[in-house]
N, C-alpha and C positions, 0 to 999 in steps of 0.2 A: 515426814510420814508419807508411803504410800500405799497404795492399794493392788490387791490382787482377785479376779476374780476365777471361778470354778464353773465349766457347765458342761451339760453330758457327762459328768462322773470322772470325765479323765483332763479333757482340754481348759488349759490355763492362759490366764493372758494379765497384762499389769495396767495398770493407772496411775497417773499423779493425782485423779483426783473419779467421783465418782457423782452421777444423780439417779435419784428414782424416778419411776414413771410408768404411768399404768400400761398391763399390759395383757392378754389371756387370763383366761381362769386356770394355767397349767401352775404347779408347784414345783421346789426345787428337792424333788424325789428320783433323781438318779445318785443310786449310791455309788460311794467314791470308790474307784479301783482298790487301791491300797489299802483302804479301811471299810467293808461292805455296809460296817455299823456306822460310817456318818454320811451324809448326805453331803452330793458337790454338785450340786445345781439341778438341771432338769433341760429338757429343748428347747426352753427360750426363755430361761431365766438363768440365775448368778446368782450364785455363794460367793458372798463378800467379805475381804480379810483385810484386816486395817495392818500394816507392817511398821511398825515401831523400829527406830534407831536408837534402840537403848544403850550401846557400847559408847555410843560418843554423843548423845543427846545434849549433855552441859557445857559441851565444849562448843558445839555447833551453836548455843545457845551465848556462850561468850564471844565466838566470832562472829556473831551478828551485831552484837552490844557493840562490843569495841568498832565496830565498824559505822556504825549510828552515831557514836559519839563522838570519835572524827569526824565526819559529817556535819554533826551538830556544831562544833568549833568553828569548821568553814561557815556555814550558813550564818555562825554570829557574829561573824567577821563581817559579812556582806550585809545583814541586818543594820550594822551600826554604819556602812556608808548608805545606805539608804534613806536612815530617819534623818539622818545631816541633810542629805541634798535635801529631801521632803522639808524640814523645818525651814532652811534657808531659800527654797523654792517661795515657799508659802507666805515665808514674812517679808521676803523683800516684793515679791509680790504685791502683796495686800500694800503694804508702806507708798508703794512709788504707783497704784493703780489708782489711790486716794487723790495723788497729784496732777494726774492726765486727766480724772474725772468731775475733778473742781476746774482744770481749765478746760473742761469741754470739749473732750478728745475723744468720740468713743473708739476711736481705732487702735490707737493705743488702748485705753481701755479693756478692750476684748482680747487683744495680746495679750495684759497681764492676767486676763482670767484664764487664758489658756495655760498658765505656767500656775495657776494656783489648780486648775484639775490636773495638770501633769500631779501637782505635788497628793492629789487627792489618791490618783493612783497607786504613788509610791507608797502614798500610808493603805491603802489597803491591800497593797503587796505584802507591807512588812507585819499587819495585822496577821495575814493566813500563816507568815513565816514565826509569828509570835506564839501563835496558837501548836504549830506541831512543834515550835522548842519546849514547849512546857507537855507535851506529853513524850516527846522521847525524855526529857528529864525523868520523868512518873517512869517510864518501861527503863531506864538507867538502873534507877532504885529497883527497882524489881526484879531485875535482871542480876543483879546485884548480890540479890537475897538466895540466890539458888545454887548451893554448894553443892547439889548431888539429887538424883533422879534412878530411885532403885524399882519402887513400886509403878504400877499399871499408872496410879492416879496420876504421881509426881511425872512421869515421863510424858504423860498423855499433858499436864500443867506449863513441862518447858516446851512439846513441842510449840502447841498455842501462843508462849512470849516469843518464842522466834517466828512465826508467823504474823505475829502484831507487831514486830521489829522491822520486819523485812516492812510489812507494808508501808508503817511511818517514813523508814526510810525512802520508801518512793515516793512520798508526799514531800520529805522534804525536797528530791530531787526536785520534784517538779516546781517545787515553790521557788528554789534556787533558779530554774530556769526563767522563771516569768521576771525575778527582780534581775539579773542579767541580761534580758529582755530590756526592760524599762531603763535599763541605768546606760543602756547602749552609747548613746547621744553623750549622756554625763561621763563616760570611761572617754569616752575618741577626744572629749575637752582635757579631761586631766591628760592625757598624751602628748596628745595636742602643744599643750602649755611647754614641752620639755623642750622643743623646736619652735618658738613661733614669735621669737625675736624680728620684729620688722615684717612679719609677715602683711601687716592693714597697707604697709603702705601702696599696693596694687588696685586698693579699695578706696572711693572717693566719696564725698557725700551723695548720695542718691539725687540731693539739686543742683547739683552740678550739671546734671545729663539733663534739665530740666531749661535752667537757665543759670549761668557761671555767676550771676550777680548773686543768687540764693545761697554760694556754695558753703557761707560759712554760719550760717541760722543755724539751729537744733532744731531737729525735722524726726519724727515718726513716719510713719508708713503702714501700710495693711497688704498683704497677697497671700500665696499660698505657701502652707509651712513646708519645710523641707526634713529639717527633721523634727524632734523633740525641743524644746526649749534646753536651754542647757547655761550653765555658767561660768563665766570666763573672762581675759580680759580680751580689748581690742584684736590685740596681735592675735589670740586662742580663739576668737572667733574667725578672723580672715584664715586661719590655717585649718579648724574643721571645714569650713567651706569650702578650702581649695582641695581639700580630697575627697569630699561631694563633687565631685568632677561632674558626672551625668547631671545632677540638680540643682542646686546652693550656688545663684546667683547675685548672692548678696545676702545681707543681717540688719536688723534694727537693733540699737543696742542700748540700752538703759543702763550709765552708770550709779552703781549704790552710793547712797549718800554721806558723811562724814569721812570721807577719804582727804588727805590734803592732796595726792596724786590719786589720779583715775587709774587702777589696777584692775577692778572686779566688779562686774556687771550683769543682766540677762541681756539674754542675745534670742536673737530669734531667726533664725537662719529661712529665706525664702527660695523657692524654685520659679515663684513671678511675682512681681510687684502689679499692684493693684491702683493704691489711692498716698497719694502722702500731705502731711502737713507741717507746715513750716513754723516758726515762732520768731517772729519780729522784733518781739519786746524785750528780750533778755540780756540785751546790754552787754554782751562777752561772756557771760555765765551762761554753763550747761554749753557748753562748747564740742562735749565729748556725746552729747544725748542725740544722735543721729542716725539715719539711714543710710548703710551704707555697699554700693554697687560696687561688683568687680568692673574690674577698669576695660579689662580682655571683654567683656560682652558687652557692653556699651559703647567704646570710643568712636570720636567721630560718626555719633549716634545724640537725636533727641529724643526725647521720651515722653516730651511734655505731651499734655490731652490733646488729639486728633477730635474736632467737632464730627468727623462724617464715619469716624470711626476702622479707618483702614490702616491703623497701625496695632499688627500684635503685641509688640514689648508696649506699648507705650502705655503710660498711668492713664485711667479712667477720671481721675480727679485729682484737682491739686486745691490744696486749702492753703489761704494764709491767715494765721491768724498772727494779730497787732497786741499782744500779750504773751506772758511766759507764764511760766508754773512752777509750783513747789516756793520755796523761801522766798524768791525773786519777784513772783504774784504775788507774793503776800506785801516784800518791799510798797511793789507799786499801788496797793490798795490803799497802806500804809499816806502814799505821799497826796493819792489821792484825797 
């Protein structure tokens, strides 16, 4: 639907759309050229005419539909990789955040909280993407329902669903934008994983650079993120990072638990390491649960804490701790 308006009796002009607003005490009393008997505006006002697209109104009104509803297909597509990574975010998460925080880790710790607000995110991405599926559903059905648009009421009814089509439809776009947004991190790992055969092996344990006697403890770490958390295995981390070229100097990596081989893990990819901490007590187990630096920025490089403070890369803290965590803690509680 658009608009046209009339003023001084003969000049016309169009609109997509129109507003009122106060203006003179003049009225729209110049009569129209063509017709003396009806009035087309006045010297600073507008005779307004609404133009209806009656010839093709239900057609325009299905090629809106149909167009939403593709749309809607895509977006529920991306919906359901969303609530997966959120669910699997969240519980492996919470599961192995239980484990660093009974053994007294809060750097780990605060990692894994950082992967359960990522997952917080993702669910309130896919809430906004929940909320316009069920009303393009509702404007589907209604859209639906409209075989034909002869009268003023009915035409003036579709134009309105294709106008409340079109805008959902921007909503979904936009909702679609923000979870392709968020899932950034989580796409470059699934990629990632299709090449990334042997990639860790460029990657050492972060105590290596520290001191080569620590290299083979399960060690965490704390710095700054580089990207999003993301899930992956060893190799799918070392190869998101190596194409972080500009930032991603390394990962911490948490593998999930009941695996017989270590495949799949949270990863937390850094641009600088901060503080890391070692585990003494774990006797060959948790092998795979480490911090780990690329080889290219560190070699022939210590990292260990400078007292006087005149090393940029170098860790602020190093903790050891003379215990393990998860089943392993519990063993040693056990024997205690």
């Amino acid at each position: 639907m658009l608009f046209f308006g009339l003023t001084n009796g003969r000049e016309c002009y169009c609109a997509p759309y129109y507003k009122a607003e106060a203006d003179d005490s003049s009225q729209c009393d110049a009569p129209c050229d063509g017709n003396p008997g009806a009035m087309c505006g006045g010297k600073s006002k507008s005779t307004i005419f609404a133009m209806h697209h009656c010839s093709n109104t239900v057609s325009r009104l299905k090629a809106a539909a149909d167009s939403m509803v593709d749309l809607q297909g895509k977006m529920g597509e991306q919906m359901v990789d969303v609530k997966t990574a959120m669910e699997i975010m969240q519980g492996k998460a919470a599961a192995i955040q239980v484990k660093f925080g009974n053994a007294g880790d809060p750097g780990a710790s605060d990692l894994l909280q950082s992967a359960k607000v990522f997952a917080g995110e993702l669910e309130a991405a896919h809430g906004v993407a929940s909320q316009v599926d069920v009303k393009m559903s509702e404007l589907k059905t209604s859209a639906a329902g409209v075989t034909e648009a002869t009268s003023a009421a009915e035409i003036g009814k579709a134009e309105d669903l294709t106008k409340e089509i079109s805008a959902t439809t921007l909503k979904a776009e936009d909702s679609m934008e923000e979870m392709e947004g968020l899932m950034e991190s989580i796409t470059k790992a699934a990629d990632a994983a299709k090449d990334a055969e042997g990639a860790a092996k460029v990657y050492f344990s972060l105590m290596y650079f520290v001191d080569q006697k620590m290299n083979d403890f399960p060690s965490t770490c704390t710095g700054t993120a580089a990207e999003k958390p993301i899930v992956a295995t060893i190799d799918g981390c070392a190869r998101v990072c190596d194409g972080d070229i500009h930032e991603c100097i390394g990962f911490s990596f948490f593998p999930f638990d009941g695996q017989q081989q270590v495949q799949e893990g949270l990863c937390f990819l850094m641009s600088k390491f901060k503080t890391a901490t070692y585990y003494t007590g774990c006797s060959g187990q948790h092998e795979f649960n480490k911090c780990y630096a690329k080889l290219s920025k560190f070699e022939s490089t210590s990292i260990a804490p400078k007292a006087d403070g005149t090393c940029e890369s170098c860790l602020k803290e190093v903790t050891k701790a003379d215990r393990c965590f998860g089943a392993a803690a519990q063993q040693q509680q056990q024997q205690q």
